[in-house]
N, C-alpha and C positions, 0 to 999 in steps of 0.2 A: 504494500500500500504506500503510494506514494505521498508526501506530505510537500505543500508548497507554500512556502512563504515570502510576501512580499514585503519593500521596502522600497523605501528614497520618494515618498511623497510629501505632502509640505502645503503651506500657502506662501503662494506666489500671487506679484502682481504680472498683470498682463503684459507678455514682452518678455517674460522672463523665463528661466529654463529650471528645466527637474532632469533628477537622471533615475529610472527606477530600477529597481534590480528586482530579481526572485530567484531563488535558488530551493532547491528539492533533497528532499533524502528519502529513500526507499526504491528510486528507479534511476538510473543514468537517463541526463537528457541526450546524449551525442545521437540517440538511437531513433529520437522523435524530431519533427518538421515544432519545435514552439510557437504559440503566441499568446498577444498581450487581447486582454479585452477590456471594458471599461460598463460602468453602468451609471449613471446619470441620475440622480431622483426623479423619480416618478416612469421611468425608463427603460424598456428592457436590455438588457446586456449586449453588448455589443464586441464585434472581434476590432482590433485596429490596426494589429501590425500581425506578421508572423515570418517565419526564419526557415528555412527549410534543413535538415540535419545536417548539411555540409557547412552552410553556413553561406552558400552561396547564391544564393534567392530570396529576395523577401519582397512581402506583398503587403501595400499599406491602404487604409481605404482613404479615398479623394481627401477626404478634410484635414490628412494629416501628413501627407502627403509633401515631402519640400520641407517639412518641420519636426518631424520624427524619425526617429532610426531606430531602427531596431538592431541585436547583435547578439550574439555568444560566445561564452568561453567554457566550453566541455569540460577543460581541466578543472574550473571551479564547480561545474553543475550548475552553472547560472547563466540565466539571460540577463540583457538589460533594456531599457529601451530610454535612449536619451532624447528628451522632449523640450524644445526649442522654439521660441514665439510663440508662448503659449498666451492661449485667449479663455475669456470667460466660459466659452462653449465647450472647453477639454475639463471643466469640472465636472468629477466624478471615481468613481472609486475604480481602482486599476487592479485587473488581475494577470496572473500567466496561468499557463498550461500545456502538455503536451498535447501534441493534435492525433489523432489514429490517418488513417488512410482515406476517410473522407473528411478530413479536417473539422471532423468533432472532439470537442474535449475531451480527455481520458480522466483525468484523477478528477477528485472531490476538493473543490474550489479552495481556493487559502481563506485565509481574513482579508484578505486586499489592501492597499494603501492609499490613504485616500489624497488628492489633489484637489487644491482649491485655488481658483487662479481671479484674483479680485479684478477690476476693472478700475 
């Protein structure tokens, strides 16, 4: 059973950057495609970024697009995903996960970190 826990969220003002990380114990990530997802109040959950196990693809959606990265480091079992020109509308709570092979989540969500980005 894999356990995921997130970190490096924060209040920021707008403009300004976070770097989040998440790292795992109970399953190697090298072996999984990861991504970040995020949920919003009142919101359903949503994917943002994700990383494919080599490390050499990643997929962001439109709004984040130019101002997000995503990345990994195997050796540590951790993602990150550093987040840059953040705006009011990236407020919400950030998670990771390993994806399966139709890029649905595998483990049982972490606590998430949450992001608050003021205007």
């Amino acid at each position: 059973q894999v356990q995921l826990v997130e970190s490096g969220g924060g209040l920021v003002q707008a403009g300004g950057s976070l770097r989040l990380s998440c790292t795992g114990s109970g399953r190697t990530f090298s072996s999984y495609v990861m991504g970040w997802f995020r949920q919003a109040p009142g919101k359903e959950r949503e994917s943002v970024a994700r990383i494919s196990w080599s490390g050499g693809r990643t997929y962001y959606i439109d709004s984040v697009k130019g101002r997000f990265t995503i990345s990994r480091d195997d050796a540590k079992n951790t993602v990150y995903l550093q987040m840059n020109s953040l705006a009011p509308e990236d407020t919400a709570v950030y998670y990771c996960n390993l994806l399966d092979n139709g890029l649905r989540p595998l483990a049982s969500w972490g606590q998430g970190t949450q992001v608050t980005v003021s205007s």
